[in-house]
KETI-695346 format. One line per field, with one value per atom (N, C-alpha, C): atom name; x, y, z; residue number from 1. Coordinates in nm, 3 decimals. Example, Ala and Ser with C-alpha at 12.3 -4.5 7.8 and 13.67 -1.06 7.14 Angstrom:
<nodes>
a (N,CA,C,N,CA,C)
u (1.319,1.230,1.320,1.285,1.367,1.290)
v (-0.569,-0.450,-0.330,-0.225,-0.106,0.003)
w (0.780,0.780,0.780,0.708,0.714,0.787)
k (1,1,1,2,2,2)
</nodes>
This chain:
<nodes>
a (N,CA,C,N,CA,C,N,CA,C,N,CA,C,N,CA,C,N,CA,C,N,CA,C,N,CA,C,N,CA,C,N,CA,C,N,CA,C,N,CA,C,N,CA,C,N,CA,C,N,CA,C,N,CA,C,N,CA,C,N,CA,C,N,CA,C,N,CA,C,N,CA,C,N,CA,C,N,CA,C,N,CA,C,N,CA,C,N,CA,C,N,CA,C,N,CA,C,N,CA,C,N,CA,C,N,CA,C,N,CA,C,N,CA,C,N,CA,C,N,CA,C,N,CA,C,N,CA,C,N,CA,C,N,CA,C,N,CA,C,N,CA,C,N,CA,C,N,CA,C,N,CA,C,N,CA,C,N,CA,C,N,CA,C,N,CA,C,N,CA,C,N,CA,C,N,CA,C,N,CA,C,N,CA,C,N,CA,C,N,CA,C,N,CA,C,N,CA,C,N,CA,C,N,CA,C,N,CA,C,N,CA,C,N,CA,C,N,CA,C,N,CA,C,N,CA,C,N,CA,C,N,CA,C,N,CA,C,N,CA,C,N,CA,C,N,CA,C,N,CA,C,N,CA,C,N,CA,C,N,CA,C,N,CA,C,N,CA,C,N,CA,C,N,CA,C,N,CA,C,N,CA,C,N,CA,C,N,CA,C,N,CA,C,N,CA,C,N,CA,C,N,CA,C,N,CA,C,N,CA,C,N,CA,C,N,CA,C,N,CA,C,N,CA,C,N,CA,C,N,CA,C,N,CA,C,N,CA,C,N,CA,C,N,CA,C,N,CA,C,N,CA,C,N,CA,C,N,CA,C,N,CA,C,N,CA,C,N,CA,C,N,CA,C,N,CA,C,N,CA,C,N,CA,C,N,CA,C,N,CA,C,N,CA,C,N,CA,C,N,CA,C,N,CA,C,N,CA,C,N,CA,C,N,CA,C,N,CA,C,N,CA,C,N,CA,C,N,CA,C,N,CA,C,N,CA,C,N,CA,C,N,CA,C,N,CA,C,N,CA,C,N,CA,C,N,CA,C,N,CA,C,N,CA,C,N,CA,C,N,CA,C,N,CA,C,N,CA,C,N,CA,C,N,CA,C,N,CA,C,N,CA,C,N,CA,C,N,CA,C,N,CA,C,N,CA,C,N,CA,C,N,CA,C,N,CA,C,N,CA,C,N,CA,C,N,CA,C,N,CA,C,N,CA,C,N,CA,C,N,CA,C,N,CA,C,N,CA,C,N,CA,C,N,CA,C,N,CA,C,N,CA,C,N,CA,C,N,CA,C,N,CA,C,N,CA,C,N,CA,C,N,CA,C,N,CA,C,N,CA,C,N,CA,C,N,CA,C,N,CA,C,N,CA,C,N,CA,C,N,CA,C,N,CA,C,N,CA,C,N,CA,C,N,CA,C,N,CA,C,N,CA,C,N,CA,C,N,CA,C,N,CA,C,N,CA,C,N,CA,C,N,CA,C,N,CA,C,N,CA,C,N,CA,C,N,CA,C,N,CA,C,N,CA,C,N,CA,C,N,CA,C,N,CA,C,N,CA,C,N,CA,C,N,CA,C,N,CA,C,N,CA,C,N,CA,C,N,CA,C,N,CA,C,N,CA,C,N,CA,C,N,CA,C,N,CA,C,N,CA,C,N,CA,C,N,CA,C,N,CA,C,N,CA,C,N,CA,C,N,CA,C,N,CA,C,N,CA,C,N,CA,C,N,CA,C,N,CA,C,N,CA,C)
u (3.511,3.425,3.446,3.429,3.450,3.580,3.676,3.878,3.844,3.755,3.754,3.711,3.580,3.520,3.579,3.674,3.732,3.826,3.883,4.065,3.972,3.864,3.812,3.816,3.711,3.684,3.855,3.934,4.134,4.112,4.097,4.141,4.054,3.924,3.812,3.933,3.918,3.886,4.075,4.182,4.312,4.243,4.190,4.157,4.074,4.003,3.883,3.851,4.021,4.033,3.995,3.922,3.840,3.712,3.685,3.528,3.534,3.653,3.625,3.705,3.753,3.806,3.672,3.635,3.531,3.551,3.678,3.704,3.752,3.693,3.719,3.528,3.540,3.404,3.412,3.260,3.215,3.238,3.264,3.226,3.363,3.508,3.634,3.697,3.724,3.790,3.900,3.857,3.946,4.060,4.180,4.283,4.324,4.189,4.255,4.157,4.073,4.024,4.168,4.240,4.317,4.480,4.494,4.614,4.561,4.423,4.385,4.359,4.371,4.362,4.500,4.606,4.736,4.767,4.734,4.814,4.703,4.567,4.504,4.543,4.571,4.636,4.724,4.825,4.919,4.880,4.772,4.697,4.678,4.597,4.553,4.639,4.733,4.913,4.916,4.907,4.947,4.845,4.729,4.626,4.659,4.645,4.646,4.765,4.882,5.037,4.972,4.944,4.836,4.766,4.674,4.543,4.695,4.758,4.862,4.925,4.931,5.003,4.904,4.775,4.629,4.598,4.558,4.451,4.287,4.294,4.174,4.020,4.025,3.878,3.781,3.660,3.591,3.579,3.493,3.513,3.440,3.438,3.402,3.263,3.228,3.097,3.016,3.045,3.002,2.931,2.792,2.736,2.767,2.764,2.791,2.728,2.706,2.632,2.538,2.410,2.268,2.285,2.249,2.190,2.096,2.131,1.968,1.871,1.762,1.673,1.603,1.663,1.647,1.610,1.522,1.460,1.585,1.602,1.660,1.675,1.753,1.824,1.677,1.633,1.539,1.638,1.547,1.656,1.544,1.596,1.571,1.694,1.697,1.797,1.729,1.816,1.776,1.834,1.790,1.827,1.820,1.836,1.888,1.738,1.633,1.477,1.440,1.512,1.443,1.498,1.591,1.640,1.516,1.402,1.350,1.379,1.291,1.393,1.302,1.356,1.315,1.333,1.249,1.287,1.261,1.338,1.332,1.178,1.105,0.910,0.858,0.866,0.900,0.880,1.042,1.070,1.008,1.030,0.925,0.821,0.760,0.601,0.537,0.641,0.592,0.555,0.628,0.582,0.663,0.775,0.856,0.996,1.091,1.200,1.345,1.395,1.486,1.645,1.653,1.837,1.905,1.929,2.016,2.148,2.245,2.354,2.485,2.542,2.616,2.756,2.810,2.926,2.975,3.124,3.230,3.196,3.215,3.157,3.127,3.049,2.948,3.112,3.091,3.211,3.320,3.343,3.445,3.414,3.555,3.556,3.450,3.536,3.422,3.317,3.277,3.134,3.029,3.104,3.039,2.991,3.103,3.070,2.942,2.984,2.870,2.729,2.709,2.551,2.533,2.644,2.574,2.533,2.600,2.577,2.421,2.388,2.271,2.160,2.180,2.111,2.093,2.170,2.181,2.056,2.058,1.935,1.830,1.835,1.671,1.537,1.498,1.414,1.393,1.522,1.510,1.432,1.541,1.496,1.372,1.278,1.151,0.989,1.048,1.006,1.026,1.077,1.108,1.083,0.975,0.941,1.039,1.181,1.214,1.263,1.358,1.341,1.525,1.604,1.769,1.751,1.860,1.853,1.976,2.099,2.202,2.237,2.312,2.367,2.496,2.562,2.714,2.705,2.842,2.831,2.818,2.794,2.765,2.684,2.662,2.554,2.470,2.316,2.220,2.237,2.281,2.349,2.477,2.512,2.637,2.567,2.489,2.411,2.313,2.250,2.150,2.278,2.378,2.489,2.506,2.539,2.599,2.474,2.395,2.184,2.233,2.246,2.202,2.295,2.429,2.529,2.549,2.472,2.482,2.331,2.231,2.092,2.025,2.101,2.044,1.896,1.825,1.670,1.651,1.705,1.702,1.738,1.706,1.722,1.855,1.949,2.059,2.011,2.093,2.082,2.154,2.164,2.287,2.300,2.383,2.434,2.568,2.552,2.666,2.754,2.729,2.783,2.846,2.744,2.764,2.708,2.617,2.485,2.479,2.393,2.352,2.384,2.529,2.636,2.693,2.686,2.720,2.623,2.512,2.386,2.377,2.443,2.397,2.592,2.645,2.810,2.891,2.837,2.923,3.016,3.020,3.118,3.260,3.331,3.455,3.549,3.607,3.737,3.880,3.849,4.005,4.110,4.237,4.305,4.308,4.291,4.366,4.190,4.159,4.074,3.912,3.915,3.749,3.647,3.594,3.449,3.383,3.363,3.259,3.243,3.134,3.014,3.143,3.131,3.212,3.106,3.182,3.093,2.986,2.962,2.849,2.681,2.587,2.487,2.399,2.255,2.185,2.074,1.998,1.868,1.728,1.669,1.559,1.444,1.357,1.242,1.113,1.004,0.905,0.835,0.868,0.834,0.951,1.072,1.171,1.257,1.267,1.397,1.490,1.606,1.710,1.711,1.753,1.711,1.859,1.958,2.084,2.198,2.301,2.403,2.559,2.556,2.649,2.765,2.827,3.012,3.135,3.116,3.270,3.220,3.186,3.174,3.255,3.353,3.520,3.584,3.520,3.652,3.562,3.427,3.381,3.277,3.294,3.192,3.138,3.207,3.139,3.008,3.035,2.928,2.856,2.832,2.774,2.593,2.583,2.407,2.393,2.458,2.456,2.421,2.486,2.466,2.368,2.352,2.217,2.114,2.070,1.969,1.908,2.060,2.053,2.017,2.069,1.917,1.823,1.760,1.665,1.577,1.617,1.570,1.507,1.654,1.615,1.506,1.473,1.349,1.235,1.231,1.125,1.147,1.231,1.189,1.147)
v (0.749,0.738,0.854,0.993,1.098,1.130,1.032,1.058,0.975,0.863,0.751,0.793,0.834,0.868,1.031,1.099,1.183,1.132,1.062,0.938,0.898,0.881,0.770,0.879,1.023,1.125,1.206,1.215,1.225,1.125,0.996,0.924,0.891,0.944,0.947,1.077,1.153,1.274,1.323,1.250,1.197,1.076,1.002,0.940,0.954,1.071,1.093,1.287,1.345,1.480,1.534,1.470,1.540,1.575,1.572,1.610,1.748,1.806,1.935,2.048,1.973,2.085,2.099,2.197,2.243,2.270,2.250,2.209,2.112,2.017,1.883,1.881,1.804,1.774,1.639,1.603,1.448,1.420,1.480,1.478,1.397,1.456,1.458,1.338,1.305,1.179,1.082,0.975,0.929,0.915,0.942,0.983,1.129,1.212,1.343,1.334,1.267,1.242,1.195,1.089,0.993,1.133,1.187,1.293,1.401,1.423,1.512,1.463,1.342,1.251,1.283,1.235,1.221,1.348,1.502,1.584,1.617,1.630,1.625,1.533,1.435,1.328,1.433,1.476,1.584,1.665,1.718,1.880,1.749,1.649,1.604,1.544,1.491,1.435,1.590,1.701,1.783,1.838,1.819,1.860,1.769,1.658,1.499,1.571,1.573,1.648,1.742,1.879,2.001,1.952,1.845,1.801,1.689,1.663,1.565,1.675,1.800,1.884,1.962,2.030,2.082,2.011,1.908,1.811,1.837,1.716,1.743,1.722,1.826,1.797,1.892,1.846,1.942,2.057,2.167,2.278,2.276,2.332,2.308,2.296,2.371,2.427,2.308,2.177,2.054,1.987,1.951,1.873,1.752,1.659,1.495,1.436,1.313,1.258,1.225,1.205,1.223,1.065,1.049,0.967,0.922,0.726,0.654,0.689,0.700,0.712,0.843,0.929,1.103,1.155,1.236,1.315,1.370,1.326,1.335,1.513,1.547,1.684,1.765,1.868,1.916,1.978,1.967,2.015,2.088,2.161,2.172,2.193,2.125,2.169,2.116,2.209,2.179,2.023,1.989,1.889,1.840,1.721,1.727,1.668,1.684,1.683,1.767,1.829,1.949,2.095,2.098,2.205,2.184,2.109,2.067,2.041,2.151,2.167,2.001,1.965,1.889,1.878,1.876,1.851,1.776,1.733,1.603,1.588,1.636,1.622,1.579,1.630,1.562,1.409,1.379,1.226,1.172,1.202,1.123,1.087,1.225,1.232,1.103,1.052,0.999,0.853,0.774,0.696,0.572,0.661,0.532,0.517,0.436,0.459,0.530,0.628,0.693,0.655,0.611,0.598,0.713,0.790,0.931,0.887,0.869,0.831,0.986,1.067,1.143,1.068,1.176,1.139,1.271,1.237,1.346,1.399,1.348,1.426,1.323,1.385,1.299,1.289,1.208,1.174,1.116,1.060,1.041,0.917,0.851,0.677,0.623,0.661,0.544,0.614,0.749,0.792,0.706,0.694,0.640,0.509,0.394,0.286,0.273,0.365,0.357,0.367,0.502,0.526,0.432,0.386,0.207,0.130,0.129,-0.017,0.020,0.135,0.165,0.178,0.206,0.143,0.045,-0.034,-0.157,-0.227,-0.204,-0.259,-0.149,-0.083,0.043,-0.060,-0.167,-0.217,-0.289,-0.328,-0.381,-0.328,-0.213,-0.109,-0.060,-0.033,-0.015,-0.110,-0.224,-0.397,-0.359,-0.329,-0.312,-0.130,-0.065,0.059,0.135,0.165,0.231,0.318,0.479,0.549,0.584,0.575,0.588,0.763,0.804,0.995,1.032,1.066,1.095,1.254,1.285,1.408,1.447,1.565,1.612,1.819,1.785,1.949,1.993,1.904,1.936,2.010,2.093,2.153,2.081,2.140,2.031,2.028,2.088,2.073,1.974,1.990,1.874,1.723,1.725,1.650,1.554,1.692,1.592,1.515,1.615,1.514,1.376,1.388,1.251,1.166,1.213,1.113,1.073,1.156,1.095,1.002,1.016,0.975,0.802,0.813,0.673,0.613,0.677,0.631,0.625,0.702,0.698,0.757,0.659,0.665,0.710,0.824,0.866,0.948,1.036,1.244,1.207,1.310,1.392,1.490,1.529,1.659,1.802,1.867,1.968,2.065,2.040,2.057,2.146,2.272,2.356,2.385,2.446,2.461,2.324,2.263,2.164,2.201,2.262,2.331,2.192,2.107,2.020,1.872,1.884,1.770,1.824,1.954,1.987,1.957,1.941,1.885,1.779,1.691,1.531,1.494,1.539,1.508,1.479,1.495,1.484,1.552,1.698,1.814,1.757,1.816,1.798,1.949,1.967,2.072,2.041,2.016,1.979,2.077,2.131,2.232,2.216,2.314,2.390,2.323,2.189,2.164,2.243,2.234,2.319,2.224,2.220,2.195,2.015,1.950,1.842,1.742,1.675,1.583,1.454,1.394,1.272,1.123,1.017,0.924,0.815,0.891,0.834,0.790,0.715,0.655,0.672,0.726,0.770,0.676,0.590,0.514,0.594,0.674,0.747,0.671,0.649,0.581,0.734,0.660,0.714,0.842,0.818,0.919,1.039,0.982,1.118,1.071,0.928,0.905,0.873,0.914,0.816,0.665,0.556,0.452,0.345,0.409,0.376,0.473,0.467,0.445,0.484,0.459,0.348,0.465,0.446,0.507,0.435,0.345,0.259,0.186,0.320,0.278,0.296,0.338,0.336,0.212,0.185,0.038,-0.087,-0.052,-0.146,-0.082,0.003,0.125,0.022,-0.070,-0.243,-0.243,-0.298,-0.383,-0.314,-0.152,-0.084,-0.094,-0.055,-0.122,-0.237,-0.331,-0.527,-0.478,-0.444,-0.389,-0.320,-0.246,-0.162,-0.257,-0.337,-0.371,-0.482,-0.508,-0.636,-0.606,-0.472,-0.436,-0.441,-0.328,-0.343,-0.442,-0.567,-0.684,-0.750,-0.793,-0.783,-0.750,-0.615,-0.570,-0.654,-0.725,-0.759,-0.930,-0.960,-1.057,-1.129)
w (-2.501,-2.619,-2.713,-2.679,-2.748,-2.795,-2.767,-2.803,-2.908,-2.896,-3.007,-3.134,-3.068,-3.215,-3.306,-3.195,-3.280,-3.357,-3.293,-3.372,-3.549,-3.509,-3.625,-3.723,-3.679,-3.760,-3.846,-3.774,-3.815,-3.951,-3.883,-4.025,-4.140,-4.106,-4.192,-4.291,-4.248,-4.293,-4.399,-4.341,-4.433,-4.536,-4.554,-4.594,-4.748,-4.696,-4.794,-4.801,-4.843,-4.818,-4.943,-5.063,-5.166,-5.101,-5.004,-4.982,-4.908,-4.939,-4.876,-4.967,-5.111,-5.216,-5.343,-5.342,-5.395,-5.551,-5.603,-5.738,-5.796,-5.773,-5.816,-5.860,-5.978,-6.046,-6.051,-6.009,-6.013,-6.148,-6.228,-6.367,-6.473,-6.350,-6.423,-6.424,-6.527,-6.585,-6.441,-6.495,-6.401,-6.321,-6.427,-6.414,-6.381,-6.397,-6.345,-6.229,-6.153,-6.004,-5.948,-6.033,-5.897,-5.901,-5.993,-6.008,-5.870,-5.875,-5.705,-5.646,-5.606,-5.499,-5.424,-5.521,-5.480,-5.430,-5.457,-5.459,-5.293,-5.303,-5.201,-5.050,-5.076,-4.945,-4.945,-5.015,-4.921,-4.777,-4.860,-4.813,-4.637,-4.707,-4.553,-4.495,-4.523,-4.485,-4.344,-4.408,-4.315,-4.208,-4.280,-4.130,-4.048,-4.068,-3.962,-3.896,-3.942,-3.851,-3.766,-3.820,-3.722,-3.636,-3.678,-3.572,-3.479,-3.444,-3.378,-3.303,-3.291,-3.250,-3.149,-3.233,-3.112,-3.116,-3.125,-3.096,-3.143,-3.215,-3.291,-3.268,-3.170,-3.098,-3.111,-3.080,-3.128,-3.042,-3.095,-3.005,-2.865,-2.806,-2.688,-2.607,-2.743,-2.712,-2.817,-2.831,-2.898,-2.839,-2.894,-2.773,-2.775,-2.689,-2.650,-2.751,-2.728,-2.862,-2.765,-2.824,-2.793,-2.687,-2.599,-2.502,-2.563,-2.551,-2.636,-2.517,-2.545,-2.506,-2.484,-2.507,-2.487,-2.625,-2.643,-2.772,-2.857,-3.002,-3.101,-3.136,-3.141,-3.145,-3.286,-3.255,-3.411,-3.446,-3.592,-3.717,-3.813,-3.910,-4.037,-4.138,-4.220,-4.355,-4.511,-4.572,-4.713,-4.753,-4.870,-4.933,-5.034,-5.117,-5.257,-5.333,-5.217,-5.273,-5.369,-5.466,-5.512,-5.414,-5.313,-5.212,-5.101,-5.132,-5.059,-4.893,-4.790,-4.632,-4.553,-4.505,-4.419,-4.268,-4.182,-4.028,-3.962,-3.835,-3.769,-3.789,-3.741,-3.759,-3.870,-3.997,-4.126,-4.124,-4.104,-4.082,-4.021,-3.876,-3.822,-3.804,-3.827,-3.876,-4.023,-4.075,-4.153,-4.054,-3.930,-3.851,-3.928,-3.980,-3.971,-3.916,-3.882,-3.827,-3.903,-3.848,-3.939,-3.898,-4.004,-3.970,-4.061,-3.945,-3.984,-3.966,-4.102,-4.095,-4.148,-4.058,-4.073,-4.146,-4.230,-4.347,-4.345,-4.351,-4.449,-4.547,-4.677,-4.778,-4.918,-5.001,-5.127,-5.204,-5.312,-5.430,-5.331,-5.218,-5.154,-5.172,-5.143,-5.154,-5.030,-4.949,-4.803,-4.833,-4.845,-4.834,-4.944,-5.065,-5.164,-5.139,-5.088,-5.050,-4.951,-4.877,-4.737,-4.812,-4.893,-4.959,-5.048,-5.121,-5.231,-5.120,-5.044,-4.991,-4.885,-4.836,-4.808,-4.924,-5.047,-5.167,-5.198,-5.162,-5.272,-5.156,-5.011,-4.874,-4.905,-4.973,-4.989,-4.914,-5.051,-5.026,-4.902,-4.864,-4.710,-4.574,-4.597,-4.524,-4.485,-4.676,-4.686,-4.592,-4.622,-4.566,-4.431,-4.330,-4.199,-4.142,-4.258,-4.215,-4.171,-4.222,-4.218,-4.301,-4.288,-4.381,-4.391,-4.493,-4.447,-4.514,-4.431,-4.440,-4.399,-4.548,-4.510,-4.473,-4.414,-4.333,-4.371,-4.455,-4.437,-4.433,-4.473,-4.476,-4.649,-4.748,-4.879,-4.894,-5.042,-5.012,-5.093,-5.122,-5.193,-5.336,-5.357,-5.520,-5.519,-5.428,-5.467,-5.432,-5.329,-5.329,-5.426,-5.475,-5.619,-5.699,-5.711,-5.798,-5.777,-5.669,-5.595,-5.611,-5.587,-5.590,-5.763,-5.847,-6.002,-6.017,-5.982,-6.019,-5.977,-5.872,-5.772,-5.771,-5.812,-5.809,-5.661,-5.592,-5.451,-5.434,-5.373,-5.316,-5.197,-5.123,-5.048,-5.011,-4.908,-4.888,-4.838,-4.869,-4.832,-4.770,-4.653,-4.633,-4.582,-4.631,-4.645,-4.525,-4.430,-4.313,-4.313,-4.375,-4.434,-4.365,-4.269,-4.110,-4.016,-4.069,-3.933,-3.793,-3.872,-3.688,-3.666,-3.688,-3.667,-3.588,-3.705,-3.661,-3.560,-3.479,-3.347,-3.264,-3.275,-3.185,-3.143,-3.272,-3.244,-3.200,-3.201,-3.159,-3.246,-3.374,-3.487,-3.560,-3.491,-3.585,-3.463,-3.614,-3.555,-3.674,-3.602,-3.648,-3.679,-3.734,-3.826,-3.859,-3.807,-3.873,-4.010,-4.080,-4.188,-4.281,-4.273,-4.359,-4.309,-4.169,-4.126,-4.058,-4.064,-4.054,-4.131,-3.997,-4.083,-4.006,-4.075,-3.988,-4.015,-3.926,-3.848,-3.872,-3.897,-3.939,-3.842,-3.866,-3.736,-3.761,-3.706,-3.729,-3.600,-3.644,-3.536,-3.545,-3.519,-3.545,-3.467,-3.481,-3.431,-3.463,-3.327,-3.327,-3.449,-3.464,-3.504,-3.385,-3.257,-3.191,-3.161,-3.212,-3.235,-3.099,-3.063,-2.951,-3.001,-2.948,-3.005,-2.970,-3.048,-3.041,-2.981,-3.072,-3.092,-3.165,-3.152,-3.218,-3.255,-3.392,-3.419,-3.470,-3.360,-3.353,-3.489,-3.416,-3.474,-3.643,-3.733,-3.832,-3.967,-3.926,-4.024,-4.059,-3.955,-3.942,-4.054,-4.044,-4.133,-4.239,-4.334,-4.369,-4.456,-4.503,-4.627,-4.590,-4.481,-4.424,-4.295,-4.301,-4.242,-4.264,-4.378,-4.346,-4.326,-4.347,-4.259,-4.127,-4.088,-3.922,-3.853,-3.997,-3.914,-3.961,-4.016,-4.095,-3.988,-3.940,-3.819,-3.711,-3.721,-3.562,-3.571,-3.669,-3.708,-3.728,-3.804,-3.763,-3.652,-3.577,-3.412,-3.325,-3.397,-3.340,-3.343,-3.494,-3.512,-3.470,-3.423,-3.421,-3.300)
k (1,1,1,2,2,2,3,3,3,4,4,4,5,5,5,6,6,6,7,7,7,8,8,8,9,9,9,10,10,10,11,11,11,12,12,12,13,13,13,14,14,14,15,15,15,16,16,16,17,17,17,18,18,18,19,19,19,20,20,20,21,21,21,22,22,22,23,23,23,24,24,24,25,25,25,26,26,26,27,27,27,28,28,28,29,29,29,30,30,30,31,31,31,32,32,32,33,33,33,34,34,34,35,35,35,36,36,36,37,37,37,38,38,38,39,39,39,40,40,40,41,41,41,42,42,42,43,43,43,44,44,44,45,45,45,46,46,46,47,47,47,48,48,48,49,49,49,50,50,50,51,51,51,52,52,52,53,53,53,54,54,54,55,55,55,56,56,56,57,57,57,58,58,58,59,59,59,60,60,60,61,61,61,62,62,62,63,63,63,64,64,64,65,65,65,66,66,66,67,67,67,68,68,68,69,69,69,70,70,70,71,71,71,72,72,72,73,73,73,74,74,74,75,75,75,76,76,76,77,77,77,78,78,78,79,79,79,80,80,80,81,81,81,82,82,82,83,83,83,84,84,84,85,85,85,86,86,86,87,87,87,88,88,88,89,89,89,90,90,90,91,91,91,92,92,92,93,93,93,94,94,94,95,95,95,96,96,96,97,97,97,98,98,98,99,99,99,100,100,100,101,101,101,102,102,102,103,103,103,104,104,104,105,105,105,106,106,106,107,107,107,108,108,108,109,109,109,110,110,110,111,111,111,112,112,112,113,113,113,114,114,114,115,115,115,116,116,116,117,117,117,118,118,118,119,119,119,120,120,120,121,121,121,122,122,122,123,123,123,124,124,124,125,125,125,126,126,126,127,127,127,128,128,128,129,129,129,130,130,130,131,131,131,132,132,132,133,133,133,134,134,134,135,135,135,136,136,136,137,137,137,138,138,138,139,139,139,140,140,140,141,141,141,142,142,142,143,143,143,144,144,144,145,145,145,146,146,146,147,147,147,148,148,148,149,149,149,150,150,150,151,151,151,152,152,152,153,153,153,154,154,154,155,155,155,156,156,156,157,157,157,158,158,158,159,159,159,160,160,160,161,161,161,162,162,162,163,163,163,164,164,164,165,165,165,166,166,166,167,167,167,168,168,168,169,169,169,170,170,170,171,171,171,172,172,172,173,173,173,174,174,174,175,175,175,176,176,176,177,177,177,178,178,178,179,179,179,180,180,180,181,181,181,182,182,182,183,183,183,184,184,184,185,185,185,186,186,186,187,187,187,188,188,188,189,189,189,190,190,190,191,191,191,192,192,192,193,193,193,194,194,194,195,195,195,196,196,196,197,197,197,198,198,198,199,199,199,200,200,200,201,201,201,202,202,202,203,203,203,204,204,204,205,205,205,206,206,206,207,207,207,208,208,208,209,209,209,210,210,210,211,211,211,212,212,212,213,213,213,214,214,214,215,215,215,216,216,216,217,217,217,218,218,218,219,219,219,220,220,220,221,221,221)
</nodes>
């Protein structure tokens, strides 16, 4: 399980290697995004080679990914609320169900898809008491960006380090690029258990809230 979901995090992370160059602006014209796209896939052309050579795993000192049924890792981090900190207690304390969905990074293609398409189900979500709460290593300023830019209704939250995404099994180490949360989906009950989740979400990031929404469902029915 943990070779898998690192393989996924490799090609997440060649895939979508603007989310870790810090001069690129959400702001910049199209054609000069897709001109650092191209020159960026290089940069990650060669980590993927590096990570094929050490092996791209996380460090050692990484914890597993949380066991359903076992108390949800605490947290506090800032976020694109206003820098607004939030912690697992927070969330849950509000008594509704949280789908903490960890990501690479904001302005990235799959990342983008993934948070529309968890927008575009907001209200769904809302209807079935629950609350969606994304996770990377952005910080909350890059964050609010990504919120105005996309109309997202929901907390980001800025995981700089990747303390966090080492708690719940999501950091991963990448040569040459560093540090970052791995794409992964946590469903936390209202009393702070883990409930579920959801690994193998690269392969279909489209139709990633379909999936969750469908558990969720399930529940209720």
């Amino acid at each position: 399980m943990r070779s898998a979901v690192v393989a996924a995090g490799v090609v997440a992370m060649a895939a979508h290697a603007s989310a870790f160059v810090p001069t690129m602006s959400a702001q910049q014209p199209l054609a000069t995004r897709a001109n650092f796209l191209r020159s960026a896939g290089a940069a990650a052309a060669t980590a993927v080679v590096a990570a094929a050579a050490t092996g791209p795993v996380a460090p050692a000192s990484a914890a597993p990914l949380p066991a359903v049924g076992s108390a949800a890792p605490d947290f506090t981090l800032p976020s694109n609320d206003g820098g607004k900190a939030y912690s697992l207690s927070d969330l849950t304390g509000t008594g509704k169900t949280t789908v903490l969905y960890a990501y690479p990074g904001d302005f990235t293609s799959g990342c983008t898809i993934e948070a529309r398409g968890f927008q575009k189900d907001i209200d769904r979500y809302k209807a079935l008491n629950a609350q969606v709460v994304g996770m990377s290593v952005d910080s909350a300023e890059k964050h609010l960006d990504f919120k105005k830019k996309y109309g997202l209704d929901f907390i980001l939250l800025s995981d700089k380090n990747a303390v966090v995404a080492d708690k719940y099994g999501a950091k991963l180490d990448i040569p040459i690029i560093g540090k970052f949360a791995n794409r992964i989906t946590y469903i936390i009950s209202p009393d702070g258990k883990i409930e579920k989740v959801f690994t193998d979400v690269e392969s279909h990031v489209a139709q990633h809230s379909s999936e969750v929404l469908a558990y969720l469902e399930s529940k209720k029915a």
